[in-house]
C-alpha positions as CSV (number, residue, x, y, z in Angstrom):
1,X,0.0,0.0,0.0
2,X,1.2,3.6,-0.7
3,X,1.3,6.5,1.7
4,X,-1.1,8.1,-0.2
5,X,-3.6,5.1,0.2
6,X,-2.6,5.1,4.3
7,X,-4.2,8.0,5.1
8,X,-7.4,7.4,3.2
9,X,-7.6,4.2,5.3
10,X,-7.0,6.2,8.1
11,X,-9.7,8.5,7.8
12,X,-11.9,6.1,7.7
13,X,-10.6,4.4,10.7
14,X,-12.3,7.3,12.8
15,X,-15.0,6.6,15.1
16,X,-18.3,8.3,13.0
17,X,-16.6,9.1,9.9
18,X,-18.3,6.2,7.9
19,X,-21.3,6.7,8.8
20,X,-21.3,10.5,8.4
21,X,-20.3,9.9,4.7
22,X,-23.4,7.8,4.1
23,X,-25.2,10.1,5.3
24,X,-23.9,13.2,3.8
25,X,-23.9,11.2,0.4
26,X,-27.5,10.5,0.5
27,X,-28.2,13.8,1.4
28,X,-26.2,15.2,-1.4
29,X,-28.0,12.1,-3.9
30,X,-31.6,13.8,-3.1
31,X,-30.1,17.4,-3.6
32,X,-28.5,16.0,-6.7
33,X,-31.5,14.4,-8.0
34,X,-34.2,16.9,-7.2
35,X,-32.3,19.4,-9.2
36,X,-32.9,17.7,-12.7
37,X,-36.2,15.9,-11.4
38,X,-37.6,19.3,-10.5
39,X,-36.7,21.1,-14.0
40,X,-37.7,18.0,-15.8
41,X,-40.8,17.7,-13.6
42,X,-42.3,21.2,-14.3
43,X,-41.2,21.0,-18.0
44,X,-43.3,17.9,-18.6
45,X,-46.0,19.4,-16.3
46,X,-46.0,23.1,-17.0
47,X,-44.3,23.3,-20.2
48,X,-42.8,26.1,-19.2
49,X,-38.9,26.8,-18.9
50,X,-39.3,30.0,-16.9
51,X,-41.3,28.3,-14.4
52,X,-38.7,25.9,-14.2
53,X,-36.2,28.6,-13.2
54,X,-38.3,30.1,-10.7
55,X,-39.0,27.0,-8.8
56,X,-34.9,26.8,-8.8
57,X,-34.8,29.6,-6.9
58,X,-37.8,28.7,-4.5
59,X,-36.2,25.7,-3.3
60,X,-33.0,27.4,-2.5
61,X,-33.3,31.0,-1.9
62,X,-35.2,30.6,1.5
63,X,-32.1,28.9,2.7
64,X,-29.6,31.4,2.0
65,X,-31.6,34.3,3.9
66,X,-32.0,32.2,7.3
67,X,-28.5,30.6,6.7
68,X,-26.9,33.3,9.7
69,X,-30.1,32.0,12.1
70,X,-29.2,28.3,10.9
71,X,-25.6,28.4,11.1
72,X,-26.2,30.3,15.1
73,X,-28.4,26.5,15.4
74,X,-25.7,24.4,14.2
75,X,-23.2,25.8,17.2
76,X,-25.7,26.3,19.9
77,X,-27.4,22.5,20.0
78,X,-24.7,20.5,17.1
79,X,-25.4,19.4,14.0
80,X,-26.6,15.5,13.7
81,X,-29.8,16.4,15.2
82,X,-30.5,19.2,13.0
83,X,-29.5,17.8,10.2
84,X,-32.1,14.9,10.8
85,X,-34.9,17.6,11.1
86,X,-33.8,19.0,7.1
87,X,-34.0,15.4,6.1
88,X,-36.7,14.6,7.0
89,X,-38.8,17.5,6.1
90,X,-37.5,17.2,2.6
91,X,-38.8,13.8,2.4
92,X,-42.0,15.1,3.6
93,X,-42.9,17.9,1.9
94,X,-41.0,16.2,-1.9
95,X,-43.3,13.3,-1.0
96,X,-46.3,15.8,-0.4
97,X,-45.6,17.3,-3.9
98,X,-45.7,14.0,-6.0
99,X,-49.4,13.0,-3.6
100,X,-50.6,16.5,-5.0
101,X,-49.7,15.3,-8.2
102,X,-51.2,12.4,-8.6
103,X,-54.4,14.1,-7.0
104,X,-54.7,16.5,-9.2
105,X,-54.1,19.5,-6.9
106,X,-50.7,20.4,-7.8
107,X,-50.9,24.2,-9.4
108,X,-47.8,26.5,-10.0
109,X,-48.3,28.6,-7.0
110,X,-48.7,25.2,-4.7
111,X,-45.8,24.1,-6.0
112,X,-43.9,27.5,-5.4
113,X,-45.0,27.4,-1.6
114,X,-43.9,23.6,-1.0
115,X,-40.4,24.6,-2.2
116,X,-40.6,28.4,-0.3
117,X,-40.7,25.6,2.5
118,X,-38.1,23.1,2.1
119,X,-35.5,25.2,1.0
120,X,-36.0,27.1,4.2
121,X,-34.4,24.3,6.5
122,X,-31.4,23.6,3.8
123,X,-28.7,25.3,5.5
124,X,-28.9,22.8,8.2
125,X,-27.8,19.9,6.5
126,X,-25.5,21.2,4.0
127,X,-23.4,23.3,6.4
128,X,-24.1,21.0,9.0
129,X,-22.3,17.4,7.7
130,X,-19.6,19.8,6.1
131,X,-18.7,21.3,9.2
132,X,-18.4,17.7,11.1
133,X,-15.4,17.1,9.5
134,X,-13.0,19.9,10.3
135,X,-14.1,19.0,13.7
136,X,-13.9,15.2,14.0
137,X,-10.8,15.2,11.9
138,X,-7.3,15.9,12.6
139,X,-5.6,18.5,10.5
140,X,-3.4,16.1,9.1
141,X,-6.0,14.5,7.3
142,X,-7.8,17.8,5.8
143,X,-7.2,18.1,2.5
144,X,-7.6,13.7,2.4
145,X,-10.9,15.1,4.0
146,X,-11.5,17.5,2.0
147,X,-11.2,15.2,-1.4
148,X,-14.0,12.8,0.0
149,X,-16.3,15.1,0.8
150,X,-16.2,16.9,-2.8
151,X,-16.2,13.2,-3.8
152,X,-19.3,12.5,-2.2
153,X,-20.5,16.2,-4.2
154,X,-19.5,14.7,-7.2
155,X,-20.5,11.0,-6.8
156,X,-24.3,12.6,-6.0
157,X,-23.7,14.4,-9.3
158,X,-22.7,11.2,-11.3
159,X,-26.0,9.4,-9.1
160,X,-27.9,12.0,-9.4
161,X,-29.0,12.9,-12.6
162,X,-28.7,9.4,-14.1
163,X,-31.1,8.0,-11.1
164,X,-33.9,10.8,-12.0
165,X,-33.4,10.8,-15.3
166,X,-33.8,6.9,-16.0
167,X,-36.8,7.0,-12.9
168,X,-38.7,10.1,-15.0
169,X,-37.7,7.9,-18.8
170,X,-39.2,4.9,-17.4
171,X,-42.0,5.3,-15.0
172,X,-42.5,9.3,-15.6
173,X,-42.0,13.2,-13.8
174,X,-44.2,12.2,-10.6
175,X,-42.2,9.0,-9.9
176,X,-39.2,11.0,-10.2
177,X,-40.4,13.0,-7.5
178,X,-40.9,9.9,-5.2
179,X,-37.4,8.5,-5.7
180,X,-36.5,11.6,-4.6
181,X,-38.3,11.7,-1.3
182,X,-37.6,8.1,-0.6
183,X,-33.4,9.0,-1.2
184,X,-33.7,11.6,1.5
185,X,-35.8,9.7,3.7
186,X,-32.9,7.1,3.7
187,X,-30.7,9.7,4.8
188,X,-32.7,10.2,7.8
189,X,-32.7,6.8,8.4
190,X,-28.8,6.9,8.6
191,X,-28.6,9.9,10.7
192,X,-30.9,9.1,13.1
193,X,-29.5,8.8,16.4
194,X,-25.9,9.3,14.9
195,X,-25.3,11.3,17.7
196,X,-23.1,14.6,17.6
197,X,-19.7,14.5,17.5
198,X,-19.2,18.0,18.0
199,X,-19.1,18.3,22.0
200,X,-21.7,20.1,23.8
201,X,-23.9,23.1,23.0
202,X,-23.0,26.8,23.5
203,X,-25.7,28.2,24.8
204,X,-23.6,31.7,26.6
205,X,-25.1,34.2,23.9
206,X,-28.4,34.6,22.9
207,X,-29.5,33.3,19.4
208,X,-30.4,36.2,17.6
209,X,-27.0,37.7,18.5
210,X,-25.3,34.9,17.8
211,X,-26.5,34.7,14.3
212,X,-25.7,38.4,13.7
213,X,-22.0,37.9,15.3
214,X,-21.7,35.2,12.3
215,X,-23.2,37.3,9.9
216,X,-20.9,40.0,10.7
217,X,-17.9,38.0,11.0
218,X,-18.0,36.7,7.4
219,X,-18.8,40.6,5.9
220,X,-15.4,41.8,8.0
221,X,-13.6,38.2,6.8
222,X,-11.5,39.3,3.5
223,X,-11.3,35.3,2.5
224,X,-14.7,34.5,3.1
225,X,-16.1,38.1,0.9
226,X,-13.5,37.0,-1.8
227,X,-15.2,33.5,-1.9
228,X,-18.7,34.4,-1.7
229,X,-18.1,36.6,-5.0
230,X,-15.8,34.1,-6.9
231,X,-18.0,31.2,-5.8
232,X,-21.5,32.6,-6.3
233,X,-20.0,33.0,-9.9
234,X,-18.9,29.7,-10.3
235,X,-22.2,28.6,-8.4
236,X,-24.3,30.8,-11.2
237,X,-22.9,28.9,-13.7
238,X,-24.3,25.5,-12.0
239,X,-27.2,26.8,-12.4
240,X,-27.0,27.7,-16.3
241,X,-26.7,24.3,-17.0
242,X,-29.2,23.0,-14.6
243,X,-31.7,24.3,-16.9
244,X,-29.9,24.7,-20.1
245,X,-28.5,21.3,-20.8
246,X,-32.0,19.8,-20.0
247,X,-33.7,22.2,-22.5
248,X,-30.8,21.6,-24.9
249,X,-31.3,18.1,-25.1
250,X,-35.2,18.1,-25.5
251,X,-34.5,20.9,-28.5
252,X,-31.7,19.1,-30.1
253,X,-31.5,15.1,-29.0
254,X,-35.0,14.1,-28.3
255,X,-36.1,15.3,-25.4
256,X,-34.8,12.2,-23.4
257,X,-34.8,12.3,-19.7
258,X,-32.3,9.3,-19.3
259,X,-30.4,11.0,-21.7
260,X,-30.2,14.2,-19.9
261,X,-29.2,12.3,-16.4
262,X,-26.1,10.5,-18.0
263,X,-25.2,14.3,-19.4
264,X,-25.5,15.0,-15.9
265,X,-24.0,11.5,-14.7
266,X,-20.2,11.9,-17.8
267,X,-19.4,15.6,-15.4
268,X,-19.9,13.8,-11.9
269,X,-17.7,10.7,-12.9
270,X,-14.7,13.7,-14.5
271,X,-15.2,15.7,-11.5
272,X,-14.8,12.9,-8.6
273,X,-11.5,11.3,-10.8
274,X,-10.3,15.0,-10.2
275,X,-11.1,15.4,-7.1
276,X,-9.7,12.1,-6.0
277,X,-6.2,13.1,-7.6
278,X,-6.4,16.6,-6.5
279,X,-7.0,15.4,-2.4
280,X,-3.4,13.3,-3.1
281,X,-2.1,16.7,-2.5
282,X,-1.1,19.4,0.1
283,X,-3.7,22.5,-1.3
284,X,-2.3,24.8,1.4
285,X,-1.2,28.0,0.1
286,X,-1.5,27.0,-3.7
287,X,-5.5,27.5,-3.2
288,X,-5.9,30.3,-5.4
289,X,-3.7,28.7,-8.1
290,X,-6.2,25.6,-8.2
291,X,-9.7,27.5,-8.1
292,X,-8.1,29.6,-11.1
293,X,-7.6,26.3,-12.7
294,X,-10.6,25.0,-11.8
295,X,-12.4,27.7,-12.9
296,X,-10.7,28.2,-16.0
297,X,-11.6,24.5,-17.1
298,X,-15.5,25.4,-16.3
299,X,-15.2,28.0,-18.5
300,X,-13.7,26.8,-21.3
301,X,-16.5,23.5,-20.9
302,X,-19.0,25.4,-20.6
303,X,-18.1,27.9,-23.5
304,X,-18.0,24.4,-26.1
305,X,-21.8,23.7,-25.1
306,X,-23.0,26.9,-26.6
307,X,-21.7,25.5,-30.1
308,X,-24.8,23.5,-30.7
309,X,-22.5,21.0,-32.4
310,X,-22.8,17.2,-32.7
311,X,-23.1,15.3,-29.3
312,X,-19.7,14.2,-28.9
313,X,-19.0,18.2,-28.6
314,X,-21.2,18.4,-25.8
315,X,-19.9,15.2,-24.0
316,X,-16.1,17.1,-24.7
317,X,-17.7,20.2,-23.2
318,X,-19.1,18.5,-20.2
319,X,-16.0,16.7,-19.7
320,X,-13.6,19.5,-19.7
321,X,-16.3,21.5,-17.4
322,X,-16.1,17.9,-14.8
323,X,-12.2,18.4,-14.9
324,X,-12.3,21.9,-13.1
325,X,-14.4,20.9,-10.1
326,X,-11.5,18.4,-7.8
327,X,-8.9,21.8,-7.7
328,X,-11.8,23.9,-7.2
329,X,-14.1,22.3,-4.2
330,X,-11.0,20.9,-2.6
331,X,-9.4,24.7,-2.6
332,X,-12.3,26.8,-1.5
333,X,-12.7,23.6,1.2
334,X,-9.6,23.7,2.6
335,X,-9.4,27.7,2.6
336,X,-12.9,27.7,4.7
337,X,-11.2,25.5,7.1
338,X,-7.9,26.6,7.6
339,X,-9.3,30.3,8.5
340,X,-12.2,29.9,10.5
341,X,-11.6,29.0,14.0
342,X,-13.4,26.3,15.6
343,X,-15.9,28.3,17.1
344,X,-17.6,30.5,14.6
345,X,-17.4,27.5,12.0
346,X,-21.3,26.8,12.1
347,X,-22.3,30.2,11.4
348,X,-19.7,31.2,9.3
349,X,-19.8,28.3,7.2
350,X,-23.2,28.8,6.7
351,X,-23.7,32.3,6.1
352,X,-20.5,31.8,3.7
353,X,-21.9,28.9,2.0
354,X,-24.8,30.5,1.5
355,X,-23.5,34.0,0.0
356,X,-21.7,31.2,-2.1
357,X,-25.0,29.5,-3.4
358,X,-26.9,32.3,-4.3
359,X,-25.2,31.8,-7.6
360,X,-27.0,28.6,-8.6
361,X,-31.0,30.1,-8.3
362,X,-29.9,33.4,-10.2
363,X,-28.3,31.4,-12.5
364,X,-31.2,29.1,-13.3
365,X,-33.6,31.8,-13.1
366,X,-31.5,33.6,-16.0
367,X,-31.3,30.3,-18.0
368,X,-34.9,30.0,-17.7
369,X,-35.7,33.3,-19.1
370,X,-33.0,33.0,-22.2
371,X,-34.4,29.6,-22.9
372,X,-37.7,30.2,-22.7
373,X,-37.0,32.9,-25.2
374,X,-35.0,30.3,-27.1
375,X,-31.7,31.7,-26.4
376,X,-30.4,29.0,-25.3
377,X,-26.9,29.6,-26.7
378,X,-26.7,32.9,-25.3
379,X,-27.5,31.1,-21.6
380,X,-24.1,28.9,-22.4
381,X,-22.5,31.7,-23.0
382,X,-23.5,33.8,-20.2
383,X,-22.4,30.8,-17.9
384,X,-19.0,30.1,-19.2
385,X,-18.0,33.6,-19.1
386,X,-19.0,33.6,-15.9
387,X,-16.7,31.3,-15.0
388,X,-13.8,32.8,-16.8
389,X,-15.4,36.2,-14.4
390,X,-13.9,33.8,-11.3
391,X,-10.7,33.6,-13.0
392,X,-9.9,37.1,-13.1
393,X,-11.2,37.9,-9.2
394,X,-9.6,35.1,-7.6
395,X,-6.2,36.6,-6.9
396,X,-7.6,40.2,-6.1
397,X,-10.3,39.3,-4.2
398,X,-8.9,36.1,-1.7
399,X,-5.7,37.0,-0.3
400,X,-3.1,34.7,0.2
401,X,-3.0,34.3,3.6
């Protein structure tokens, strides 16, 4: 065995770390899948790419204006137990949608107000497993750390898509939608009673100011404002192709579902081979080189999909988009952790992380309206140079130490 292969085994050797990775990676499978299901669900229902967009936003914007009140949760009572409550709601309230559905009683502005209410409870789990790790782990093992947990981002991408899109080809939109619910209800399964590994709650300042001390922390934090403009960029381009690719393949290639999931399914499998290769080594103080990379690669993807060429272009496009994820998440991961202290990593991870996904609604909500107008090109375009946007602000805006 190499070194290299060592320390993966001995991050796993870690009381909880297993078992927090199953968890996470189910969680991350229902985010992942619910993205395409919920475009290709209100496209088969609505016909209607803007509404597509909008519902984007819905399910995530909530999230990102309570993510200082969340993040003041996550260090006042831990995170396992919170994390359960967002997993569980999501498999209520997805489940709820498909019932609807199949009732009959699913309009637009139902549908609008069941994702106004999931997203709300996001932050919980998706700042809450992430900020296990810095926690649980030694610092020795970060950046190993660091490359499983964009794994698991990128293994939900590669699961994802493909699961929804082949549920939606063969059964139809409102089984999607189920599959969905029943992923995140296995999540909750696995959390439950995981217990926190985070020590016990801080309950010495009251909530409200707590959240507003993390709030303010990240505005004053140079690193953290760099990366909440660099990464909502990146993020914005996420959600250009969110919408986009879906509509491009039902213009150009049929319309197929499954088709669109193994789109989805060719970036996840690029992305986690570059993750894993990029978590082999030491990130620390070469972060900004590797989100410029990263980025750079997004870009240049992203660019090749507004050709509108044959479908091996768009599967070279995807590809070279997949590349620039691994130097990217595991960067941006490790620069979160290194300069945060332990304390204020909750609510500063969520508020950041937050500031960094309001990207991915605006960027679907823009897609929608360019492809709805049939501008789909122009939505490619729009998204790689975004990308190429990050390249240029990295080294400004995050400073190097």
């Amino acid at each position: 065995m190499t070194s290299i292969d060592s320390s993966y085994r001995s991050l796993f050797a870690i009381s909880g770390v297993s078992r927090i990775t199953v968890g996470l990676l189910l969680g991350r499978v229902g985010s992942s899948m619910w993205q395409l299901v919920l475009v290709l669900f209100v496209l088969q229902r609505f016909h209607s790419p803007a509404l597509a967009g909008v519902s984007v936003v819905a399910g995530q914007v909530p999230g990102k204006v309570v993510s200082p009140l969340a993040g003041a949760l996550l260090d006042r009572y831990g995170r396992s137990y919170l994390v359960l409550v967002d997993y569980s709601l999501a498999a209520v309230l997805i489940g709820g949608i498909a019932w609807l559905a199949v009732a009959g009683l699913l309009s637009s502005g139902v549908l609008i107000g069941l994702l106004l209410l999931a997203g709300t409870t996001q932050p919980l789990s998706q700042t809450g497993m992430r900020s296990i790790f810095p926690i649980l782990i030694p610092r020795q093992l970060w950046d190993r750390a660091n490359a499983l947990d964009s794994s698991t981002d990128v293994i939900a991408t590669l699961i994802g898509p493909a699961l929804g899109g082949a549920v939606i080809g063969i059964a139809g939109a409102v089984a999607g939608v189920v599959a969905v619910a029943a992923v995140f209800a296995g999540a909750a399964l696995v959390t439950f009673r995981l217990g926190d590994p985070t020590g016990a709650p801080a309950l010495g300042e009251r909530l409200f100011s707590s959240a507003w001390r993390g709030l303010r922390y990240v505005v004053s934090h140079p690193t953290l404002r760099g990366l909440a403009v660099v990464v909502a960029l990146l993020n914005a381009r996420v959600g250009v192709l969110l919408v986009a690719i879906p509509v491009l393949v039902q213009h150009q290639f049929g319309g197929s579902a499954s088709l669109t999931g193994l789109i989805f399914a060719l970036y996840g499998v690029v992305g986690l081979v570059s993750g894993v290769v990029v978590g082999q080594h030491n990130s620390e103080l070469r972060e900004r080189s590797f989100i410029v990379a990263g980025s750079g690669l997004m870009g240049v993807g992203t660019l090749l999909l507004a050709v509108h060429g044959p479908f091996l272009l768009v599967l070279l496009g995807v590809s070279i988009s997949g590349l620039g994820v691994g130097p990217a998440n595991v960067s941006m991961f490790g620069l979160r952790q290194r300069r945060i202290p332990p304390e204020m990593l909750g609510r500063a991870l969520a508020v950041s992380m937050a500031l960094n996904g309001l990207g991915t609604p605006l960027g679907a909500a823009l897609a929608g309206g360019l492809c709805a107008t049939g501008q789909t090109t122009i939505a490619f375009i729009v998204g790689g140079l975004m990308s190429l946007l990050a390249v240029g602000l990295t080294v400004p805006l995050i400073p190097f130490r």
